[in-house]
C-alpha positions as CSV (number, residue, x, y, z in Angstrom):
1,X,9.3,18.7,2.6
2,X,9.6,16.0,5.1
3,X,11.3,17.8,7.0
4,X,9.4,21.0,7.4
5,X,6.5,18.2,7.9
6,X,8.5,16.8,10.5
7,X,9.0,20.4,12.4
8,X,5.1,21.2,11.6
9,X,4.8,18.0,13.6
10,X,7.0,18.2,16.4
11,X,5.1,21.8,17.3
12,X,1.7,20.6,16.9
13,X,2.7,18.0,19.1
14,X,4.3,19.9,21.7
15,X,1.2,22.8,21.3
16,X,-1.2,19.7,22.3
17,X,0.7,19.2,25.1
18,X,0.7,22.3,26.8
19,X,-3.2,22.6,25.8
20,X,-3.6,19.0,27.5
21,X,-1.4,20.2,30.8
22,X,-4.2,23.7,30.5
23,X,-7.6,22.4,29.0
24,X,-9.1,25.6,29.0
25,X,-9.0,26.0,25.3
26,X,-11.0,29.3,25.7
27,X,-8.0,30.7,28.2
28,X,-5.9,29.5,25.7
29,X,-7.3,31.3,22.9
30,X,-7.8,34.7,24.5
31,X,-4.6,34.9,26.4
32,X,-2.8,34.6,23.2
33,X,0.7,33.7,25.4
34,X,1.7,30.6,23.3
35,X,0.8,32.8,19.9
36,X,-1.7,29.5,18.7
37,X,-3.4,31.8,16.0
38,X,0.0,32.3,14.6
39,X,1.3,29.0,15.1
40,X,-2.2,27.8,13.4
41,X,-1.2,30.1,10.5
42,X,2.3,29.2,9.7
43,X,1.4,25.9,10.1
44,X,-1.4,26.0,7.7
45,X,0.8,27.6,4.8
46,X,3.8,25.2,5.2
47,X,0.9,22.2,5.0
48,X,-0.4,23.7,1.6
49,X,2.8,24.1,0.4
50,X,3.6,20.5,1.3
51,X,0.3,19.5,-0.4
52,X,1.2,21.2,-2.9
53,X,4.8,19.9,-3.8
54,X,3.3,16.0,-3.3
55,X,0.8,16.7,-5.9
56,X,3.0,18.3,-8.1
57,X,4.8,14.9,-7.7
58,X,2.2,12.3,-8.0
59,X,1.1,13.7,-10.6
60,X,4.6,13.5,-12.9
61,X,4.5,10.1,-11.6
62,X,1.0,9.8,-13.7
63,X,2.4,11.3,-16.6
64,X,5.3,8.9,-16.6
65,X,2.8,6.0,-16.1
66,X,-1.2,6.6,-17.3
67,X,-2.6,3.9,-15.5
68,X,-2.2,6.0,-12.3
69,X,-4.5,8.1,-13.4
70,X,-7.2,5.1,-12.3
71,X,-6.1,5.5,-8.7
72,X,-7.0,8.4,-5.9
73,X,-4.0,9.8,-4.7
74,X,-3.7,7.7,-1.5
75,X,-3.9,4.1,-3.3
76,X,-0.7,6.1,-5.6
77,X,1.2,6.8,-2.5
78,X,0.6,3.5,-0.9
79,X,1.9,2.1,-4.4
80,X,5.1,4.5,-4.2
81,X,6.2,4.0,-0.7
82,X,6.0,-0.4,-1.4
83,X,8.1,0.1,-4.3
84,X,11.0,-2.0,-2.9
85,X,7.6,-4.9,-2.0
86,X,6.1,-5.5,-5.1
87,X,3.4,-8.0,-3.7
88,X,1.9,-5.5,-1.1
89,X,0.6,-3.8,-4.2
90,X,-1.6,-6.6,-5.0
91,X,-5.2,-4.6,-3.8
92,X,-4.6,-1.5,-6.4
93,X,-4.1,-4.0,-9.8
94,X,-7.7,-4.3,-10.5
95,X,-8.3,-0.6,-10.8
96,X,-5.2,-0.3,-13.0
97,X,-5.3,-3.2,-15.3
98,X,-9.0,-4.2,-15.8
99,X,-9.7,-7.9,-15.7
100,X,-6.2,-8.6,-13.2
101,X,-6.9,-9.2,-9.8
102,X,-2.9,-10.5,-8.4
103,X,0.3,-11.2,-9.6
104,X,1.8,-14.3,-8.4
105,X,5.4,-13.8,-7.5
106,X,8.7,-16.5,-7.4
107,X,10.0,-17.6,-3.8
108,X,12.3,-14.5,-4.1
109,X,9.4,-11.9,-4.1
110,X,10.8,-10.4,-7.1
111,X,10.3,-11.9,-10.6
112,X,6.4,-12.2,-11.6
113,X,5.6,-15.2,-12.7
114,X,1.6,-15.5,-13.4
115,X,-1.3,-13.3,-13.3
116,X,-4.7,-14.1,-12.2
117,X,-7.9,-12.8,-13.9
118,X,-10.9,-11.8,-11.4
119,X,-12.6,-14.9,-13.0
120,X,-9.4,-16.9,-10.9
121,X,-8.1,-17.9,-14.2
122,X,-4.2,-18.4,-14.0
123,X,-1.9,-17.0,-16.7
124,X,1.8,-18.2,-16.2
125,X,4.3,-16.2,-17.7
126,X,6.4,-18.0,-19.9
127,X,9.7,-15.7,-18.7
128,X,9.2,-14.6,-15.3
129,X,9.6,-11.1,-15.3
130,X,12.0,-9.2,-12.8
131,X,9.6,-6.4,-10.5
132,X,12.3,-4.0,-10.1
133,X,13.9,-0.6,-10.5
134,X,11.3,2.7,-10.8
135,X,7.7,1.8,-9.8
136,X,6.6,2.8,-13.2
């Protein structure tokens, strides 16, 4: 998928170049000589499909762990590409875990060590425990 994201891309890019080199959008349109209806509806379809297959995703991510289910699909995506960052995650706890606001982490940015309430009361862990592996 990234890849036909990638291609879907480069071609959109390059199609609003050569509409920015000829702004006539209307000359554009009617000459048909760059075939933009076309291009518009491949592009389209490979974008739904692409769509579709990240859905399709998320959502076995959601089955795997519940508590995604309390986040829109971009706070889930912003979750899954920090995986290897645990502590950039810190702004999605509260509408997973009610009553957590952060996770304090050791100097290595790995291994959780307390959890604070949205009260600011601090709960230290009494074994730190290791952030790491699948994000679920």
């Amino acid at each position: 998928d990234s890849k036909t994201f990638s291609m879907v891309d480069k071609e959109w890019k390059d199609l609003m170049k050569r509409v920015f080199e000829g702004p006539s959008v209307y000359r554009i349109m009617i000459s048909n000589a760059l075939g933009v209806l076309e291009k518009f509806d491949v592009f389209n379809k490979q974008l739904e499909k692409i769509l579709s297959n990240l859905e399709k995703k998320l959502e076995e991510k959601r089955r795997h762990f519940p508590r995604f289910y309390f986040l829109s699909n971009d706070d889930l995506l912003d979750i899954l590409s920090h995986v290897k960052n645990p502590a950039l995650i810190q702004s999605h706890m509260p509408k997973m875990f009610e009553g957590v606001k952060e996770m304090e982490f050791a100097s290595n940015g790995t291994d959780l060590v307390a959890v604070t309430s949205a009260e600011g009361e601090g709960v230290p862990l009494t074994k730190p425990v290791k952030a790491r592996g699948e994000v679920e």
